[in-house]
N, CA, C and O atoms as a printed pandas DataFrame, in Angstrom:
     atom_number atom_name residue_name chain_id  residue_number  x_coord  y_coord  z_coord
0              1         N          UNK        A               1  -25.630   -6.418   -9.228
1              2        CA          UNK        A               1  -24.836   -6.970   -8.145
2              3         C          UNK        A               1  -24.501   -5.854   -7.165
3              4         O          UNK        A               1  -23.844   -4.884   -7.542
4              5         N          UNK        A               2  -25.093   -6.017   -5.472
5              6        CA          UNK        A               2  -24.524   -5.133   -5.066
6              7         C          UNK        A               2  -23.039   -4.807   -4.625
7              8         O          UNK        A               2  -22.199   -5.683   -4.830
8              9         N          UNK        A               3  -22.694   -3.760   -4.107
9             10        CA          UNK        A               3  -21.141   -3.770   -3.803
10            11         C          UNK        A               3  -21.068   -4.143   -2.230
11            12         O          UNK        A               3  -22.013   -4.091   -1.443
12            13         N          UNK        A               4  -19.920   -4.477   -1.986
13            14        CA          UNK        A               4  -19.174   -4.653   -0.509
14            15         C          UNK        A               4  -19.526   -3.408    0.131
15            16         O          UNK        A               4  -19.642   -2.430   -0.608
16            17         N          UNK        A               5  -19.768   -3.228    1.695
17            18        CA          UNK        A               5  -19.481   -2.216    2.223
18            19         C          UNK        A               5  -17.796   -1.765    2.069
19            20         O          UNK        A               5  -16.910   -2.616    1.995
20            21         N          UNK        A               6  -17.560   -0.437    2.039
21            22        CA          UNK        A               6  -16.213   -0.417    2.361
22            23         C          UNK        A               6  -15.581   -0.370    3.715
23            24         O          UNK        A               6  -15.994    0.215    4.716
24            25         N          UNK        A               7  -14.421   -1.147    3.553
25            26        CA          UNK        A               7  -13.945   -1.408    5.025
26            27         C          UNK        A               7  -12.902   -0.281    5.439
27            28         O          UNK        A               7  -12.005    0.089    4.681
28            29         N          UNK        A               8  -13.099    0.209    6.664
29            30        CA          UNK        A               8  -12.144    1.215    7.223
30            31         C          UNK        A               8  -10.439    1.132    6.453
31            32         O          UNK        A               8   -9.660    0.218    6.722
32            33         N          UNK        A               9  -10.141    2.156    5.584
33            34        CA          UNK        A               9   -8.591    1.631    5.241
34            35         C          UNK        A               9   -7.848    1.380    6.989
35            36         O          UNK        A               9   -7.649    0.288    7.521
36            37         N          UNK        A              10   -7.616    2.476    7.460
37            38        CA          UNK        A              10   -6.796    1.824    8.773
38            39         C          UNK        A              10   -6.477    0.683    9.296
39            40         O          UNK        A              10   -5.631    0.246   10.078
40            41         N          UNK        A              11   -7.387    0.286    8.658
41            42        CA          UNK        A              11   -7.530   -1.139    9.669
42            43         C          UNK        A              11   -6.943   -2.390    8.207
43            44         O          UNK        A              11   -6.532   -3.498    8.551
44            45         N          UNK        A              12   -6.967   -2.188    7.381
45            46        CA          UNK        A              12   -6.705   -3.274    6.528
46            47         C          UNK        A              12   -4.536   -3.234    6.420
47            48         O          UNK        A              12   -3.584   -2.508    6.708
48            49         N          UNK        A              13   -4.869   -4.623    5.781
49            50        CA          UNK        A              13   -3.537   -4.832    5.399
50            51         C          UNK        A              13   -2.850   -4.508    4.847
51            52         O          UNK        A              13   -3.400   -3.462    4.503
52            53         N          UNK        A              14   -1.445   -4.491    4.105
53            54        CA          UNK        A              14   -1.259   -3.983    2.661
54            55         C          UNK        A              14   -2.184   -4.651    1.474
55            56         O          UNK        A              14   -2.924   -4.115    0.649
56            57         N          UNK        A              15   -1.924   -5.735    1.661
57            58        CA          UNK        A              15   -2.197   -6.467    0.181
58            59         C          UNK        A              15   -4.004   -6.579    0.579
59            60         O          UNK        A              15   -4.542   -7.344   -0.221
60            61         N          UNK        A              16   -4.893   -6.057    1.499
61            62        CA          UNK        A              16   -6.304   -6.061    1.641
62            63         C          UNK        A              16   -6.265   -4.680    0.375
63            64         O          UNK        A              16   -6.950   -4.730   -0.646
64            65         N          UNK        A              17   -5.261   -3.424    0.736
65            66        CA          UNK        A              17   -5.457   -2.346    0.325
66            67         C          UNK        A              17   -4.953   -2.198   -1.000
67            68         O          UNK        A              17   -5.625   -1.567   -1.815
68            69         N          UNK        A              18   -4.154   -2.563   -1.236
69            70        CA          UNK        A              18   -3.681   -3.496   -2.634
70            71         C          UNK        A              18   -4.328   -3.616   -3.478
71            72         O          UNK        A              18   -4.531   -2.916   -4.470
72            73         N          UNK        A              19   -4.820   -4.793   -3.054
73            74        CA          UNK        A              19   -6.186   -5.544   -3.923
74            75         C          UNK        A              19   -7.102   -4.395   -4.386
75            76         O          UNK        A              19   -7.114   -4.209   -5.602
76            77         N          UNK        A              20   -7.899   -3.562   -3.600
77            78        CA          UNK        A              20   -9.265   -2.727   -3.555
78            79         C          UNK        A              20   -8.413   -1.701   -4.381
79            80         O          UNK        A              20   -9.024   -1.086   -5.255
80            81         N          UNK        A              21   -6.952   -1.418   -4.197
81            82        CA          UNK        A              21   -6.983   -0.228   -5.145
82            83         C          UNK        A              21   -6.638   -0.513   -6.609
83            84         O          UNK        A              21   -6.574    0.391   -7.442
84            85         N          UNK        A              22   -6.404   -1.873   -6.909
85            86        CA          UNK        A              22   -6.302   -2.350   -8.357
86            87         C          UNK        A              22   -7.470   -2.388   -8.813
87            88         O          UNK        A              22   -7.679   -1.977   -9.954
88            89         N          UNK        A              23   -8.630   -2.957   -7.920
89            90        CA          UNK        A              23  -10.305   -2.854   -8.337
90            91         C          UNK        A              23  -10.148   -1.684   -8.944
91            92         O          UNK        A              23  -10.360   -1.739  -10.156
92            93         N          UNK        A              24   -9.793   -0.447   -8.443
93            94        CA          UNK        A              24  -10.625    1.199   -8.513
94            95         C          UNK        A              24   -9.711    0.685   -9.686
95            96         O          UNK        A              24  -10.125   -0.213  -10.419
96            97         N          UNK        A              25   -8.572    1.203   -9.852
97            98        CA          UNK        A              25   -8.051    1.490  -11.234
98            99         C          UNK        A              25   -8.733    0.918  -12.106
99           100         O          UNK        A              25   -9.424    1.622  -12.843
100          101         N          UNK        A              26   -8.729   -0.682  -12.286
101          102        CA          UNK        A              26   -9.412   -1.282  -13.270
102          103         C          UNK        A              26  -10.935   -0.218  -13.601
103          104         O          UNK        A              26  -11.335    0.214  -14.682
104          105         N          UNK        A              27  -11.399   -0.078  -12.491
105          106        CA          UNK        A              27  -13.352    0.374  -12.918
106          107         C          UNK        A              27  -12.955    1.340  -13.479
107          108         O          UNK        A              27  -13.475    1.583  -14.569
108          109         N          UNK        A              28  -11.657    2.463  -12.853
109          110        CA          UNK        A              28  -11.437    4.133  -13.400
110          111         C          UNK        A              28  -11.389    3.417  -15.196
111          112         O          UNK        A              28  -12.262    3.490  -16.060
112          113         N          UNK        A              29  -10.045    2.769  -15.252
113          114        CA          UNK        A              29   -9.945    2.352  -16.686
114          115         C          UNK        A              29  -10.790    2.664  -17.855
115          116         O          UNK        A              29  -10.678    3.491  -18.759
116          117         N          UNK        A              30  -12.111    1.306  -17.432
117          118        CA          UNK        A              30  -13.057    0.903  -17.979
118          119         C          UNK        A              30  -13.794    1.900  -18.872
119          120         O          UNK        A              30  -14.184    1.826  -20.038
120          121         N          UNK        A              31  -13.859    2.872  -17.930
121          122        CA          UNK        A              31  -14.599    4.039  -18.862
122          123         C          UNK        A              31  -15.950    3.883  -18.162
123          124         O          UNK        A              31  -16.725    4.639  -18.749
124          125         N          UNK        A              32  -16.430    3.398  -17.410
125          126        CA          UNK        A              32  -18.005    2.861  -17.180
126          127         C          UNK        A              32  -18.226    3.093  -16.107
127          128         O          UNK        A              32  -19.074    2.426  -15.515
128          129         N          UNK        A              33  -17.576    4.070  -15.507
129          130        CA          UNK        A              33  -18.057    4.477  -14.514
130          131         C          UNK        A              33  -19.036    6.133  -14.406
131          132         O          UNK        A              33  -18.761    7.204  -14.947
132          133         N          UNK        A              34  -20.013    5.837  -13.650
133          134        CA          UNK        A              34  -20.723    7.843  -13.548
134          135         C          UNK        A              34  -19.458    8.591  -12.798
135          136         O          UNK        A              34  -18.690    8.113  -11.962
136          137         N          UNK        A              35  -19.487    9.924  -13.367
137          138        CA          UNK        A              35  -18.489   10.869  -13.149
138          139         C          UNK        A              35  -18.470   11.082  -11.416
139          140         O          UNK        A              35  -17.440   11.209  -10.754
140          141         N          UNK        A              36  -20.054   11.085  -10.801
141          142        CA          UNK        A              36  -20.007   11.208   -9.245
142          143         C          UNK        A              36  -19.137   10.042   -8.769
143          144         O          UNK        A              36  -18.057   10.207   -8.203
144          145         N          UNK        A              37  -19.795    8.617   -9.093
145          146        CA          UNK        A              37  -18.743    7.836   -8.948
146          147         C          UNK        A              37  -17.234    7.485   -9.064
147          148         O          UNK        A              37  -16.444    6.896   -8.326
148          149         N          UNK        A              38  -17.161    7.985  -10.087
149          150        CA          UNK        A              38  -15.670    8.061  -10.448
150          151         C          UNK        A              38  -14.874    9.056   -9.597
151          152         O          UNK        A              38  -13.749    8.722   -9.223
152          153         N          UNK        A              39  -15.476   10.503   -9.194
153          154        CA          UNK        A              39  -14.949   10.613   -8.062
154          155         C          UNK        A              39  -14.824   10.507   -6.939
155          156         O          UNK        A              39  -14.028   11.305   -6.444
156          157         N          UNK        A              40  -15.499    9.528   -5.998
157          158        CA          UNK        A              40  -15.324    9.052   -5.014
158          159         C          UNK        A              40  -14.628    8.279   -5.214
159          160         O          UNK        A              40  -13.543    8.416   -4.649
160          161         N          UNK        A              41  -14.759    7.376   -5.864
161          162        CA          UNK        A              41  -13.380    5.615   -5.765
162          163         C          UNK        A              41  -12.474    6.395   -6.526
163          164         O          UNK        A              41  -11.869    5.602   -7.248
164          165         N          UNK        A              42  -12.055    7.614   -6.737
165          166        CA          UNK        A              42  -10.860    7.906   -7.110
166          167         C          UNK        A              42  -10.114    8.740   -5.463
167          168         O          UNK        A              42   -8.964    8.609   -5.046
168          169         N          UNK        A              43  -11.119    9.463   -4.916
169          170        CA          UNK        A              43  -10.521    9.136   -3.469
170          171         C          UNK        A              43  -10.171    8.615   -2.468
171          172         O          UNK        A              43   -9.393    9.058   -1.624
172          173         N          UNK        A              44  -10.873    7.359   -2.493
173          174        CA          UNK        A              44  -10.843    6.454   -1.917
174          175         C          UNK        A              44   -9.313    5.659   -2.618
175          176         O          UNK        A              44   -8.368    5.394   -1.875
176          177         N          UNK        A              45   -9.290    5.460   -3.602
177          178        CA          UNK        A              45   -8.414    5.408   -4.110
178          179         C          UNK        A              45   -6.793    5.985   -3.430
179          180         O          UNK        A              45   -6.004    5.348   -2.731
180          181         N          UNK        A              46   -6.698    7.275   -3.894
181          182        CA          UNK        A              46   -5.732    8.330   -3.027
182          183         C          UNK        A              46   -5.139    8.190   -1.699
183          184         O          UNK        A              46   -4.035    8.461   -1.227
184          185         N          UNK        A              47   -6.646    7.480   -1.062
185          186        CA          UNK        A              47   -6.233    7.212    0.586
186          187         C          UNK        A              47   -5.765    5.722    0.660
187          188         O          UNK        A              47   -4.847    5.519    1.455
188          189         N          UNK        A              48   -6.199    4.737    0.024
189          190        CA          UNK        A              48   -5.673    3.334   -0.391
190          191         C          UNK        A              48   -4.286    3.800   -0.814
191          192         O          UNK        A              48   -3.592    2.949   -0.257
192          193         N          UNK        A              49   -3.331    4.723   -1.530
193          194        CA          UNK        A              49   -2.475    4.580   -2.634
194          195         C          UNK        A              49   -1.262    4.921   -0.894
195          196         O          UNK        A              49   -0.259    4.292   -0.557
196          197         N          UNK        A              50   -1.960    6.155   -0.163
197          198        CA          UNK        A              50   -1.441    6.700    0.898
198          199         C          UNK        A              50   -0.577    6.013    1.700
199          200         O          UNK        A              50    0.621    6.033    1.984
200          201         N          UNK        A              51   -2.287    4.942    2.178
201          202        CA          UNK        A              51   -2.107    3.655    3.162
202          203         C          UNK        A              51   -0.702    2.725    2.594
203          204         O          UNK        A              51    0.333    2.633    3.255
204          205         N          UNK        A              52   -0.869    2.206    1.518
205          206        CA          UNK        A              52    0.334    1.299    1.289
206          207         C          UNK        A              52    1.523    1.696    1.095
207          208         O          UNK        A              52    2.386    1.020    1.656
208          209         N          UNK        A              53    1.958    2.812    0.318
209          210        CA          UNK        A              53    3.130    3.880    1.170
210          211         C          UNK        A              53    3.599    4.023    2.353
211          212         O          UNK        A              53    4.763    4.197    2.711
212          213         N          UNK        A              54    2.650    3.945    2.949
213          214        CA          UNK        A              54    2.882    4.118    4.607
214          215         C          UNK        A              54    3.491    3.343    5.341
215          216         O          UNK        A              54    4.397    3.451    6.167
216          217         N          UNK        A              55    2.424    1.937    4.636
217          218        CA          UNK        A              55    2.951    0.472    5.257
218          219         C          UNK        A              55    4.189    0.175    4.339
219          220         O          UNK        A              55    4.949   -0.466    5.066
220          221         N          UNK        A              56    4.650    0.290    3.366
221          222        CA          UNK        A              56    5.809   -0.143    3.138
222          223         C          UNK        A              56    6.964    0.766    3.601
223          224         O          UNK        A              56    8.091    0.280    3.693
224          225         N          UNK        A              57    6.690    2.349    3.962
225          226        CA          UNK        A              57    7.370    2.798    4.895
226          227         C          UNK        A              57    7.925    2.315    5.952
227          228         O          UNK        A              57    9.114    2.277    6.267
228          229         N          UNK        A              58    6.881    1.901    6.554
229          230        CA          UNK        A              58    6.938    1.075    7.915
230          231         C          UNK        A              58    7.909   -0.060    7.808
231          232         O          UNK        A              58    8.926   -0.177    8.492
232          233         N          UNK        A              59    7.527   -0.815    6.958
233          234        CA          UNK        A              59    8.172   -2.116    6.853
234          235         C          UNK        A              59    9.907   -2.193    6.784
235          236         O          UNK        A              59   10.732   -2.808    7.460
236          237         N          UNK        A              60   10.015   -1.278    5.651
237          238        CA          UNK        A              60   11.344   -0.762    5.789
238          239         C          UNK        A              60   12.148   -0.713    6.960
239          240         O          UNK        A              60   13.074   -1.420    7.358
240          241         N          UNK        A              61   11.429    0.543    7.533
241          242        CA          UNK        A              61   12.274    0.790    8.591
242          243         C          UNK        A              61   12.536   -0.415    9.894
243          244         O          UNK        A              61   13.425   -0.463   10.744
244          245         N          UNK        A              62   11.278   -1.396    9.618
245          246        CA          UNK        A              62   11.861   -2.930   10.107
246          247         C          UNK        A              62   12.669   -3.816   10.308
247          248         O          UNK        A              62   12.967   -4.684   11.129
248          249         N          UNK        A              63   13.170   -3.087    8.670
249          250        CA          UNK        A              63   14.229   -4.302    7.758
250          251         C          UNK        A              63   15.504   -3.848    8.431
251          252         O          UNK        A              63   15.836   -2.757    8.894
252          253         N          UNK        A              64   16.176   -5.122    8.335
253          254        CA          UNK        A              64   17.827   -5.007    8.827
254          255         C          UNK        A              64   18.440   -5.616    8.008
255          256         O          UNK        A              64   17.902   -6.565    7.437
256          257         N          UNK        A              65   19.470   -5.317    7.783
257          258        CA          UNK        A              65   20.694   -6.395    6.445
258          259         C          UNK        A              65   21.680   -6.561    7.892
259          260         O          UNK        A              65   21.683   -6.117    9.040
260          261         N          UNK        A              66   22.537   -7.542    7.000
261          262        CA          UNK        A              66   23.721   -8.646    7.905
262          263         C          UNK        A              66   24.558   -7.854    7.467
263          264         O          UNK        A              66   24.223   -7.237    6.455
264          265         N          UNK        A              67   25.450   -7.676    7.850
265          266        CA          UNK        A              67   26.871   -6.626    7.748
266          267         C          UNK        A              67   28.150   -7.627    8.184
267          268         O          UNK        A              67   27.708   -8.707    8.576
268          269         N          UNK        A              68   29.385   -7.570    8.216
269          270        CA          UNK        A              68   29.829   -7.896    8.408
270          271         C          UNK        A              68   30.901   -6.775    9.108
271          272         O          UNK        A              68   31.373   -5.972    8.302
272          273         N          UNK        A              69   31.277   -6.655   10.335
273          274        CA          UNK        A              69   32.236   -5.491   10.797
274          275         C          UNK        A              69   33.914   -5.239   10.545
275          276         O          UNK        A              69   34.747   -6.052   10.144
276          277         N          UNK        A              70   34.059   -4.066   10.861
277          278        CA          UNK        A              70   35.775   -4.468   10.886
278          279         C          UNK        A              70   36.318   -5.169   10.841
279          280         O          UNK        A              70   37.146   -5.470    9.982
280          281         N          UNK        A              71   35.921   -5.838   12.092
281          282        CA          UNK        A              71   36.016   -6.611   13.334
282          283         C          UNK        A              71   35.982   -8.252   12.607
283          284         O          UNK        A              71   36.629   -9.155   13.136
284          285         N          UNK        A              72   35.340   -8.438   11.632
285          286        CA          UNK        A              72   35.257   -9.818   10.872
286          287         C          UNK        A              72   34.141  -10.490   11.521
287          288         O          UNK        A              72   33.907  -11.649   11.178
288          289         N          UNK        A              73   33.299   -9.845   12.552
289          290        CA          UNK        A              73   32.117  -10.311   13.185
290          291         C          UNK        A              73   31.123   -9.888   12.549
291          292         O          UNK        A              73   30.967   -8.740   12.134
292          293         N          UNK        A              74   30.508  -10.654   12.456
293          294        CA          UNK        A              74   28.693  -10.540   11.818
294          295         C          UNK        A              74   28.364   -9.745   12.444
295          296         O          UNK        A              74   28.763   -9.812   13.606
296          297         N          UNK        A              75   27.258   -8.269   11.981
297          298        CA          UNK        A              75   26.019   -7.543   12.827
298          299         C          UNK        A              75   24.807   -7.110   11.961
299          300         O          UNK        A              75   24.741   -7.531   10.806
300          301         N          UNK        A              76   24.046   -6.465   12.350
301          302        CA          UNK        A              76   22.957   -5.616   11.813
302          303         C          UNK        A              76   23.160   -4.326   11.503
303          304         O          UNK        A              76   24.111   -3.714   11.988
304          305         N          UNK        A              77   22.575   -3.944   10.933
305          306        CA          UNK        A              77   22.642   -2.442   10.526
306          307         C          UNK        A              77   20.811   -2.162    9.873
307          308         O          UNK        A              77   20.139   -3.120    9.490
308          309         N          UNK        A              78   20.288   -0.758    9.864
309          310        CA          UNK        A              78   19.082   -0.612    9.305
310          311         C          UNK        A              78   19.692   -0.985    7.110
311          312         O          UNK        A              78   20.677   -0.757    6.408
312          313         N          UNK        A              79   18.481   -1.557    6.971
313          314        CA          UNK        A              79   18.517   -1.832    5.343
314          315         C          UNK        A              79   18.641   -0.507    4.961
315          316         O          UNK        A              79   18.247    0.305    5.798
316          317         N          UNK        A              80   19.119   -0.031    3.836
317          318        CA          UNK        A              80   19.421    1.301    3.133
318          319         C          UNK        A              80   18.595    0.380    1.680
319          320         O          UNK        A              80   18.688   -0.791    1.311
320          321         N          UNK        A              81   17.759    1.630    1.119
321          322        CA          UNK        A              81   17.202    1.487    0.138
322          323         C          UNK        A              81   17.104    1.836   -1.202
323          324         O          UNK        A              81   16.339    1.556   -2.125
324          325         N          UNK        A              82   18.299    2.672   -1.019
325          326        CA          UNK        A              82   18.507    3.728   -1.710
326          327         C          UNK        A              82   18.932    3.472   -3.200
327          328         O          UNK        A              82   19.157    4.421   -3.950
């Protein structure tokens, strides 16, 4: 069976990059992979693990929680994650 081309990480989603890096783990797993192979989809890997870090970075800093002020008025504030 041949394989997929691989698609530019940049350009994919989280859960596109997600997906492809649960593939690698699973094949790393397996044991059945050639050692040349195994190190490439283990970099590829690295840069997949990067990418979704990034994007959930991102996302974060998106997020807002409801607060409620002094004031007894509703506002926003950035989400704390901590």
């Amino acid at each position: 069976m041949a394989e997929k081309p691989a698609q530019a990480i940049e350009k994919m989603s989280f859960e596109e990059a997600l997906k492809e890096l649960e593939e690698i783990v699973r094949k790393l797993e397996s044991g059945n992979v050639e050692l040349e192979k195994s190190i490439e989809i283990y970099e590829r890997g690295a840069k997949l693990k990067a990418h979704c870090e990034s994007r959930l970075k991102s996302a974060e800093l998106k997020i807002e929680q409801i607060v409620q002020g002094s004031d007894g008025k509703p506002g926003t504030e950035p989400a704390s994650f901590d």
